[in-house]
C-alpha positions in Angstrom: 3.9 -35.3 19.2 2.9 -37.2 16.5 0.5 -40.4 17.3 1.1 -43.9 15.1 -2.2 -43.2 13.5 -1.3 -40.0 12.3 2.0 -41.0 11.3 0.5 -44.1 8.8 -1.6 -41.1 7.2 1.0 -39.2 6.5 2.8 -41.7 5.4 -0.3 -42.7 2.9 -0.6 -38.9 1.7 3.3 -38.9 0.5 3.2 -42.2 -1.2 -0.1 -41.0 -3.0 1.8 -37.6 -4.1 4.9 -40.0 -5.3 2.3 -41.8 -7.1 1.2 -38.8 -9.0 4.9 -37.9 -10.1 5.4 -35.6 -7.3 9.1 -35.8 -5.7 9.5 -37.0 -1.7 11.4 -33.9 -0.7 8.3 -31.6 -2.1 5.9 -33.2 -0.5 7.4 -33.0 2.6 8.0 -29.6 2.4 3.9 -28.8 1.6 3.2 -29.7 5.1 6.0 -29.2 7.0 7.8 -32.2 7.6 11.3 -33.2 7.5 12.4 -35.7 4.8 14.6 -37.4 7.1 11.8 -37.7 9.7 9.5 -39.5 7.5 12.0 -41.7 6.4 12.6 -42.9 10.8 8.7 -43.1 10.6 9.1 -45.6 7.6 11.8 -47.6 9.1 9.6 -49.2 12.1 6.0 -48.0 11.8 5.2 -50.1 15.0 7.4 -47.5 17.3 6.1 -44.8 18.8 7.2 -41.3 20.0 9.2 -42.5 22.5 9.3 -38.6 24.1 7.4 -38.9 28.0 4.0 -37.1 27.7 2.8 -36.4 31.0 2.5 -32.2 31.8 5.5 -31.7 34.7 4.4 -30.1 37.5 6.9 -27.7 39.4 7.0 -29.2 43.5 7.0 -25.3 44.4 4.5 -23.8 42.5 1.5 -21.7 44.2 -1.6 -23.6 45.1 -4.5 -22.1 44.0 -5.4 -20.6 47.3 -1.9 -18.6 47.4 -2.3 -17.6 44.1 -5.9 -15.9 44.7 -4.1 -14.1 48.0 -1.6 -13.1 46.1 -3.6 -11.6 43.2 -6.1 -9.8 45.9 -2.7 -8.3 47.7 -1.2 -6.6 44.1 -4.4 -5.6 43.2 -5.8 -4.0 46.6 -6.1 -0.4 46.9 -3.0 -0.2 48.8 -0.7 -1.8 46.1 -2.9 -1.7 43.1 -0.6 1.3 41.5 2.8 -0.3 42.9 5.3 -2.7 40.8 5.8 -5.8 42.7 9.9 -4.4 43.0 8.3 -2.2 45.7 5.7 -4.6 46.9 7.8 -7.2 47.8 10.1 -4.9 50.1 7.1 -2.9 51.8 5.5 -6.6 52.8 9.0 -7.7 54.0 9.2 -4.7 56.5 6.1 -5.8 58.3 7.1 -9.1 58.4 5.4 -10.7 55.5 6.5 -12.7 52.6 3.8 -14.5 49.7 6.1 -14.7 46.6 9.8 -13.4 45.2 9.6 -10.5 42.3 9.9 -12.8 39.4 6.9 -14.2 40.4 4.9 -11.7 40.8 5.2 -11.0 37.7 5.3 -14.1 35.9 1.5 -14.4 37.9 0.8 -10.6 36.5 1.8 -11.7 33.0 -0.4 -14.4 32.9 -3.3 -12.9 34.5 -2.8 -9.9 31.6 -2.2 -7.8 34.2 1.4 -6.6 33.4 1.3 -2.9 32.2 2.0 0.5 33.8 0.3 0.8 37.5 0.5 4.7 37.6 -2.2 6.7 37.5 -3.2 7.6 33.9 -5.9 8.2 31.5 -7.5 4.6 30.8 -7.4 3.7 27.1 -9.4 4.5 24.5 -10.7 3.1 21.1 -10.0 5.1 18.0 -12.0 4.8 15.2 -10.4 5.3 11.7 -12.3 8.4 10.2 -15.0 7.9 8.1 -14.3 7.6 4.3 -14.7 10.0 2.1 -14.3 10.6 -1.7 -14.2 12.7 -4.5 -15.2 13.4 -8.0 -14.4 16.4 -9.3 -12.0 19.4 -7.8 -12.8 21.3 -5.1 -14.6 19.0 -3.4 -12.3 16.9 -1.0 -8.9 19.1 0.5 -6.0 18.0 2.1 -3.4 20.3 4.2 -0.5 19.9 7.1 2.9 21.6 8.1 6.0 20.5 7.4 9.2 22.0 8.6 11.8 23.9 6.1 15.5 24.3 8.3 17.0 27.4 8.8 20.7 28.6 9.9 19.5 28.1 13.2 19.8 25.0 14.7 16.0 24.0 16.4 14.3 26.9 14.5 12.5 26.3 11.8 10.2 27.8 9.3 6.8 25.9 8.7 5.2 25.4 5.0 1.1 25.4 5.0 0.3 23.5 2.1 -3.3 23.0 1.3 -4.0 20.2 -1.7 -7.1 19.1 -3.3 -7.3 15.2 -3.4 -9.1 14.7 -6.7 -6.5 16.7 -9.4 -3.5 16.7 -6.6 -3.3 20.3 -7.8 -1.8 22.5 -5.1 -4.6 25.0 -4.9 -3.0 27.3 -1.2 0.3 27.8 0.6 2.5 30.0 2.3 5.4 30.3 4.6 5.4 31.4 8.2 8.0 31.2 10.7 5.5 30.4 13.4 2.3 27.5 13.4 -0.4 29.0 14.1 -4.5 28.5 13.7 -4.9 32.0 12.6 -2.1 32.1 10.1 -3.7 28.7 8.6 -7.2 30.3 8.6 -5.7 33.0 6.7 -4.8 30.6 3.9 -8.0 28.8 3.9 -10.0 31.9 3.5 -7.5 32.9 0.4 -8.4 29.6 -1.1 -12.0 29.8 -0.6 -12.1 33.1 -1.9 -10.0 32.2 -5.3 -11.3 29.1 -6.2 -14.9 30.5 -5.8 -15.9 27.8 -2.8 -19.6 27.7 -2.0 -20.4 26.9 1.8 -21.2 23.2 2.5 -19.0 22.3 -0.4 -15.5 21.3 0.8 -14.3 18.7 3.3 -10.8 19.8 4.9 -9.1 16.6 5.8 -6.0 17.3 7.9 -4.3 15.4 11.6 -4.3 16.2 15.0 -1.9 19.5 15.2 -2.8 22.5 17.3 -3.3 24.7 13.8 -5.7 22.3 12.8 -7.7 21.8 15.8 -7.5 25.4 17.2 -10.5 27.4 18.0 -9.4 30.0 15.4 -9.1 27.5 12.6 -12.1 25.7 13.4 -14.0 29.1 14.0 -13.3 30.3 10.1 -14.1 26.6 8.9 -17.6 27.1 10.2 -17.8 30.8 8.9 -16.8 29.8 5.2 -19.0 26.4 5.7 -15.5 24.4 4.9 -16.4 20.6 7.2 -13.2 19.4 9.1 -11.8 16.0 8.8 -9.2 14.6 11.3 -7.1 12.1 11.3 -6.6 10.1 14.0 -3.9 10.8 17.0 -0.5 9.5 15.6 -1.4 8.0 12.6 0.1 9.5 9.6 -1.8 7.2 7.0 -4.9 8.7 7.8 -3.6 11.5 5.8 -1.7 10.1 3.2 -1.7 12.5 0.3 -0.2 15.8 2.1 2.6 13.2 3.6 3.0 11.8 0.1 3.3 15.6 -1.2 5.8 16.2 1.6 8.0 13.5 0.2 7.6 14.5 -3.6 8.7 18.5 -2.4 12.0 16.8 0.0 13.1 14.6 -2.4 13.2 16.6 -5.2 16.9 17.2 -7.0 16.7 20.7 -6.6 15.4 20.6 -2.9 18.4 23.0 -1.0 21.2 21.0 0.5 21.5 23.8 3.1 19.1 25.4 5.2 17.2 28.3 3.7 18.7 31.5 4.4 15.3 33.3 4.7 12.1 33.5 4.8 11.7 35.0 1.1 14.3 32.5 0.1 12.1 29.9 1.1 9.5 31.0 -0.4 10.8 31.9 -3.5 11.9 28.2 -4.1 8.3 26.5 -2.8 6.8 29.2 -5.3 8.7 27.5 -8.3 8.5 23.8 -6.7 4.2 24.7 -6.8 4.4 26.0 -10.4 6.7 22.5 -11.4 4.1 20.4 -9.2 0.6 22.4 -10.7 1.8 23.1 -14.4 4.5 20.1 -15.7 4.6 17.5 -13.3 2.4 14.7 -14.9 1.4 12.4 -11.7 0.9 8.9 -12.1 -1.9 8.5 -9.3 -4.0 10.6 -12.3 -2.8 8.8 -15.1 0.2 11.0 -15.7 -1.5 14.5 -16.7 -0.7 17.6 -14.4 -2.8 18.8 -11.4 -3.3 22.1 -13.0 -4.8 19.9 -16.2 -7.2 17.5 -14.1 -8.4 20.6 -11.7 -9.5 22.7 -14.8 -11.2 19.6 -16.5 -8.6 19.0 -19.7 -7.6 15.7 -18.6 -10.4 13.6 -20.3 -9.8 14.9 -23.5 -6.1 14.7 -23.0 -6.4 11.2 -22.2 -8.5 10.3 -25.0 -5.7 11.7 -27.8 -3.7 9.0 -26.1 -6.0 6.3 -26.8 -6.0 7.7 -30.6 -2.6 7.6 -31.0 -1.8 4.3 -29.1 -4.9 2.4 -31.4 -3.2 4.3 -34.3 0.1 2.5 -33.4 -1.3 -0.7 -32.9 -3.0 -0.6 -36.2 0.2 0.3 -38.2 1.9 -3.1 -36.1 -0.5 -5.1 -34.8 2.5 -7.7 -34.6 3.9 -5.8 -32.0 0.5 -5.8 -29.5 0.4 -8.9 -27.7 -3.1 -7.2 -26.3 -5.3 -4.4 -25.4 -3.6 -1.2 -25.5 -2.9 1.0 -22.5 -5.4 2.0 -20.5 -5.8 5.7 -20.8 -9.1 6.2 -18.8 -9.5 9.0 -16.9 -9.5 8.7 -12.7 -13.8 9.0 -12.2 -13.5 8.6 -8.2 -10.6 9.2 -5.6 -11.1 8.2 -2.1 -9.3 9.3 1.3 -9.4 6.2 4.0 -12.0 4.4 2.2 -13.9 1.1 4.1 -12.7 -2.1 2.4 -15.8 -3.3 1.0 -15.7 0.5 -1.0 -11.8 -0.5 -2.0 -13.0 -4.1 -3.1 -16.3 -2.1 -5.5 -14.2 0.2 -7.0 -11.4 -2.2 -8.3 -14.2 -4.4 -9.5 -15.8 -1.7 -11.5 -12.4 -0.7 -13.0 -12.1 -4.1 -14.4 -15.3 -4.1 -15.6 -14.6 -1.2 -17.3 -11.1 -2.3 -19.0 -12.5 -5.1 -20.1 -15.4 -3.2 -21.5 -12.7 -1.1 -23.5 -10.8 -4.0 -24.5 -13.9 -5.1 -26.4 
């Protein structure tokens, strides 16, 4: 409710907008008010809100004392895992009555005591995993499993796909018609082996899944000195750039209508999907050059016969530049679940440097 005092402010504050050229209905709508209340205020600003405003208080409700016996009863160690549905009857056999069911748990609701009474695990605090980042290839990878259907309804076959973050360039994968940890440190140890990976070089982000947290997996992470990264339980956007690459392979016009008939067949057609993704697919995240161009260090100069021809353009019709030309600066720094404070720097230090470029 609104007091009279109030009400002459407001009153005051809409005239004063009006004043200034600003129309009734807009002004009430900044803060919330109806026009055709302000106009009852205006009629008789001597009258009051005529609503009652004493707090009703329900004739049966528990005192204080019943409330604190009822509380100690639901929580003792006799009832403490029991929903008051089988309270209530268990008390009512020996005689005994404190409350109905519905208020039981209204009192449990208020008391924030209205969750499952079973015996489980207590709950625990994740913490989002600590950011990381990259600049330059093969220092920050990605990988999961995804499923690929087959004529068998409920079996599937499962596509290990291994990405580094800073070029997206696909850099390991294979086919299996199992998921397994020593299948995926199979992969891992190809990929270390053909991209000529150093121990203590490479962090492996990837989620929660039995391949990736298996002893086997985690066992040939240690012997090639590859450092895990997990995600944490049920959240996909802690990995977000295999789930991305997921989407970019399933949504792709040529992706099969109909389960794969195979196993060669699906790996025939992921083999030509990784040579579109690595060698012509020019990804906007990296400022539309390919993977394959980024990972082997050709985007810069790629990037800067860009800027040559778009500053050629703009000199040949300068009438048709209403500013700085595109930006066509390389991607220095790619982060995986960064802090905010990190996100806020590094869009600061982008504009910094576009306006740098602008000048």
């Amino acid at each position: 409710m609104t007091s009279l005092v109030e009400r002459g402010q407001i009153i005051t504050l809409v005239r004063e907008a009006m004043d200034s050229g600003a129309r009734q209905d807009r002004a009430c709508a900044v803060i919330n008010l109806n026009e055709r209340t302000l106009q009852r205020w205006q009629v008789d600003r001597s009258r009051g809100d005529q609503r009652p405003a004493r707090t009703q208080v329900p004739v049966n409700q528990l005192s204080v004392l019943e409330r604190t016996h009822l509380l100690a009863v639901v929580n003792s160690d006799e009832f403490g895992r029991l929903p008051p549905s089988q309270i209530v009857p268990i008390l009512a056999d020996r005689g005994e009555y404190i409350a109905s069911e519905s208020t039981i748990y209204r009192i449990m609701r208020a008391e924030g005591q209205r969750r499952h009474r079973g015996a489980e695990r207590p709950a625990q605090r994740r913490h989002k995993p600590r950011a990381l980042c990259a600049t330059a290839p093969n220092q920050l990878f990605s990988w999961d499993i995804t499923y690929l259907p087959t004529p068998v309804k409920g079996l599937y076959f499962y596509l290990y796909l291994f990405m580094d973050i800073f070029s997206r360039k696909i850099v390991g994968w294979q086919i299996y018609d199992i998921e397994s940890a020593d299948l995926a440190g199979e992969v891992i140890r190809d990929i270390c082996a053909r991209e000529c990976i150093a121990p203590d070089r490479v962090v492996l982000h990837s989620d929660n899944g039995s391949p990736m947290k298996g002893a086997a997996m985690l066992a040939t992470l240690q012997a090639l000195g590859v450092a895990p990264s997990f995600s944490r339980p049920s959240v996909s956007n802690d990995n977000p750039y295999s789930e991305s690459l997921f989407k970019t392979l399933k949504y792709r016009p040529a992706y099969p209508h109909q389960a794969f008939e195979s196993l060669l067949a699906a790996r025939q057609w992921v083999g030509v999907f990784v040579q579109w993704y690595n060698e012509e697919h020019r990804h906007s995240a990296i400022n539309f050059v390919t993977p394959a161009e980024r990972h082997d260090g050709l985007d810069s100069v790629l990037l800067q016969k860009r800027v040559t021809v778009y500053e050629a353009a703009k000199r040949r019709h300068p009438e048709r530049w209403s500013g700085r030309t595109r930006n066509w600066q390389p991607v220095l720094v790619v982060y995986l679940n960064p802090d905010q404070h990190i996100a806020e720097k590094d869009e600061k230090i982008k504009g910094d440097l576009e306006l740098k470029m602008a000048a």
